[in-house]
N, C-alpha and C positions, 0 to 999 in steps of 0.2 A: 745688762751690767757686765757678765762675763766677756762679751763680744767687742766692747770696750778695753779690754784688755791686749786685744789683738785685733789694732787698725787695720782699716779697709787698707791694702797696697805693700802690708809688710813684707820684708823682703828679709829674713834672717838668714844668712847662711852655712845653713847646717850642715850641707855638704864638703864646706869648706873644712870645716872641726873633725872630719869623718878619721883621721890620723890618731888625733887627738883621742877620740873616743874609740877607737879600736886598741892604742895601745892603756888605756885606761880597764876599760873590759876586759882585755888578757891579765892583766894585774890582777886584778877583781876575780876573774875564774880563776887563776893561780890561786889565790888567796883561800879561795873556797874549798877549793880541793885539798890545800894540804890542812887548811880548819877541819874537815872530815877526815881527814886520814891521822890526825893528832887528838882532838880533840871528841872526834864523834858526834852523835846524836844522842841528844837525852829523853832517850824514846818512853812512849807513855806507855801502859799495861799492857796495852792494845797489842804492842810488838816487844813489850818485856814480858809476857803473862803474868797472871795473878791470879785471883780469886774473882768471881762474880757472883753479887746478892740483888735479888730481884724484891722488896719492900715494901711494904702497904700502910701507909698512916691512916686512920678513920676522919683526919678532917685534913685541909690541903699544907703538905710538907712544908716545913722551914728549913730552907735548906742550909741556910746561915749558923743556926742552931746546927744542924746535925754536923756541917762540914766542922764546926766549932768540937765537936766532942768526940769525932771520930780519930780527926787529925791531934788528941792529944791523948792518942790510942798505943803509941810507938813502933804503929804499924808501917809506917813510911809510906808513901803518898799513896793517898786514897782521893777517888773520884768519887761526886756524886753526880746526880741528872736525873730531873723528872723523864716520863717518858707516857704518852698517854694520857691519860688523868692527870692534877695536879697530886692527888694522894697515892702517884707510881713513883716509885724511886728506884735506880741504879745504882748502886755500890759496888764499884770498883777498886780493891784494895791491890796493893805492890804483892809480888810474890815472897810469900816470907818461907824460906830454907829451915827455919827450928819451930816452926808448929804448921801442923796439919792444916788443913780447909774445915774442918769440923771445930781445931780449937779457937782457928778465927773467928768461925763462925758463933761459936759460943762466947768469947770476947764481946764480941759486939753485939750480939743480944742482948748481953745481962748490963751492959756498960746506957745502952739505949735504953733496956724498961727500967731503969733508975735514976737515968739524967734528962731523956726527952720528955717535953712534956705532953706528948700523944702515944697512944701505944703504936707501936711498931710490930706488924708481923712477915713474916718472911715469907716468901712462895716459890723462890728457886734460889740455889746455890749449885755453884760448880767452878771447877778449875779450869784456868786456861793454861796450857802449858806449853812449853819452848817449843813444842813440834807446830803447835797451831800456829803460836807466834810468830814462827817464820814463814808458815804459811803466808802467812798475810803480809810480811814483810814483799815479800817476791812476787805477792797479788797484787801489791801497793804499786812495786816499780815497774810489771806489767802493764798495768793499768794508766801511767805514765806514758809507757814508750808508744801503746798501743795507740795513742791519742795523738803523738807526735807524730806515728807513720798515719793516721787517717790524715792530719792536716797535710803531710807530704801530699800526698795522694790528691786531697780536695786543692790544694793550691794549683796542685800540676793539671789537672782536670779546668778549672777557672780559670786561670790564666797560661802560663809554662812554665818548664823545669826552672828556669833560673828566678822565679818568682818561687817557686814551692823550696827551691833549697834557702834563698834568703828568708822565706818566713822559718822552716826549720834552724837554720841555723840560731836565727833572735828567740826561738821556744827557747833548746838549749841553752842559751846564754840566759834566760831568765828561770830557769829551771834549777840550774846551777849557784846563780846567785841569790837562789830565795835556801836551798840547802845549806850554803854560806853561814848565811842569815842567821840561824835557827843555830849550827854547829857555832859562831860566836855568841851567842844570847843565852844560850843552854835554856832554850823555853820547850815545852815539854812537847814532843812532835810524836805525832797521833794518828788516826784515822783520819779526824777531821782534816790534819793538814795537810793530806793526801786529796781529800777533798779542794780545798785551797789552792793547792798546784796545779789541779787540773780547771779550776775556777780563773786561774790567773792565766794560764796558756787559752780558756777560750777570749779572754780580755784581748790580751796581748794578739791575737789572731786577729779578732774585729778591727784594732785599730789598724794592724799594719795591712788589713784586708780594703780598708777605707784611703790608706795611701797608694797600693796596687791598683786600685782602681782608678785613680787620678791619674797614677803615673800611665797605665795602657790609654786614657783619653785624652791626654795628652801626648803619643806618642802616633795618634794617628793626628792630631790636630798640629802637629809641631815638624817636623818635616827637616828642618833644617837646624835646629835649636841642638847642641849639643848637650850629652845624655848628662853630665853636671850638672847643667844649668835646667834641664829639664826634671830633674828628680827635684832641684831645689824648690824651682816652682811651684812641683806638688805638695811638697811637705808643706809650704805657705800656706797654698789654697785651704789646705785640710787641715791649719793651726787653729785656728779658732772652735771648731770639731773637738780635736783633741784637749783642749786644753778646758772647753765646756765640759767633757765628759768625764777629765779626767778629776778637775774641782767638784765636782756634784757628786760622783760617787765616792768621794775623800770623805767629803763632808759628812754622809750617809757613816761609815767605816768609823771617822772618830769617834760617834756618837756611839756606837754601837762597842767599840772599846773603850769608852771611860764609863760608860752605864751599863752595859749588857751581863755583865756578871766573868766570874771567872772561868766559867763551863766554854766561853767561846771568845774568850782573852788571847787564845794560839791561835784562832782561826781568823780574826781578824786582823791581826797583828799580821800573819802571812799575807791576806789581803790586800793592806797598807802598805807593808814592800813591796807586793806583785804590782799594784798600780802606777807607783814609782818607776820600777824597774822594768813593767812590760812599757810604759809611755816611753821610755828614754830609750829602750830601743826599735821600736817601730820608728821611730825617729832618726838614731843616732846607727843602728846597726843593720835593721832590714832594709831600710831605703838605700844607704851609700853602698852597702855589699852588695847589691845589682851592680855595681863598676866593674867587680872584679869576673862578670861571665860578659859574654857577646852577645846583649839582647839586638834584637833586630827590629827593626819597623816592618810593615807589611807592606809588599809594591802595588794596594792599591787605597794606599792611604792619602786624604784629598792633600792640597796643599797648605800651607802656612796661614794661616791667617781666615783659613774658608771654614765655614759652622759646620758643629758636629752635634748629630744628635745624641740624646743622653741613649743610656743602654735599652731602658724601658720603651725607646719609640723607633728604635732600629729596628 
């Protein structure tokens, strides 16, 4: 059905657009940038610290119920999450500056064994605070760059530099515009969505990893075909791929954001941008931005027209 969407023979020319969508993506990372440096991020406990309560119900938690009585606590944003067992819960409350970790702690006890209606007992408390906070902030964006340089690396190693810098450069640009994202949405950005960015850079990898491959097999099979028209080609060949993969995992993503609760509402939601934005640029920014370096054919590549085998039987 989806294959149908993208006839045998199409020819779109994406490479023709490649102006179009470079000075669209500069707007867009403009855009991003000064949303961060105006607006920020509405970062979760995780990188604001707070309080942490580790909770035990005797039969399996409701979470709906406790997010109900906690959040009308005046505590300002509080997380829950099972974890383990259904009867394990996580309580994460906002850092609150005019009462102690003890008198939240006692807050929310006395608030719980009088409105839940299972008993609730507690088995760890402690504080997170701005040193850790940042800790993890600077682990988060490590943790980022660190992935960025292995794909340098794996790209230049797989094929060459000027494949490993265009897949770099499209990480960045969807790196950028999922921070965007988040600094115009003000939706609460977290560990998980640290998760999520490095979730959408290995996407966005596979796919423009599947057009790199097309494009070098067709580079020894094309001989005479100029690198335009030979890029465009590929993007063709490998539409139907993309556009398979990119519909069935949406699909997947929806479902899991209008059902799956609010615990992974931010992590999806970054997902559903990433797949967006890493498709449109394996497409639109890693493929054409090979124009701008001197790739080369190899001088013993067969000629035009003569069969090449797949990688697998070279």
């Amino acid at each position: 059905m989806l294959l149908k969407l993208v006839p045998e023979g199409t020819n779109v020319p994406f490479v023709n657009a490649r102006k179009i969508a470079y000075a669209f993506s500069t707007l867009m990372i403009i855009a991003s940038i000064s949303l961060y440096f105006t607006k920020g991020l509405n970062f979760g406990i995780d990188f604001k610290g707070g309080f942490l309560i580790e909770a035990h119900t005797e039969q399996a938690a409701d979470l709906g119920e406790l997010r109900s009585i906690t959040g009308g606590l005046g505590l300002g944003e509080v997380s829950l999450q099972t974890f383990g067992e259904d009867n394990q819960i996580l309580i994460r409350i906002e850092f609150q500056e005019e009462r102690s970790l003890v008198e939240v702690v006692d807050l929310v006890q006395e608030t719980l064994d009088s409105e839940y209606s299972d008993n609730v007992s507690f088995q760890r408390t402690e504080a997170v605070g701005p040193k850790v906070s940042g800790e993890l902030i600077e682990s988060g964006v490590l943790s980022v760059l660190l992935a960025v340089g292995a794909v340098l690396f794996y790209i230049w190693i797989r094929f060459e530099w000027q494949f490993g810098l265009g897949a770099v450069i499209a990480l960045i640009h969807d790196v950028i515009l999922t921070i965007g994202m988040f600094s115009i949405t003000q939706l609460e950005f977290n560990l998980s969505i640290i998760a999520a960015i490095l979730t959408i850079v290995g996407y966005s990898l596979n796919d423009t990893v599947v057009v790199y491959d097309r494009i070098r097999e067709n580079l020894r099979k094309y001989r005479k075909k100029e690198m335009p028209d030979l890029i465009n080609l590929s993007l063709n060949e490998t539409l139907a791929r993309t556009v398979m993969t990119s519909v069935t995992t949406l699909l997947a993503l929806a479902a899991l954001f209008y059902f799956g609760g609010e615990v992974i509402h931010g992590f999806t939601a970054a997902m559903i941008w990433g797949i967006f934005v890493g498709t449109y640029s394996s497409v639109f920014i890693a493929s054409p931005v090979l124009l701008w370096f001197e790739l080369r054919r190899e001088d013993d590549q067969p000629a035009e027209g003569q069969e090449v085998l797949p990688p697998q039987y070279r």
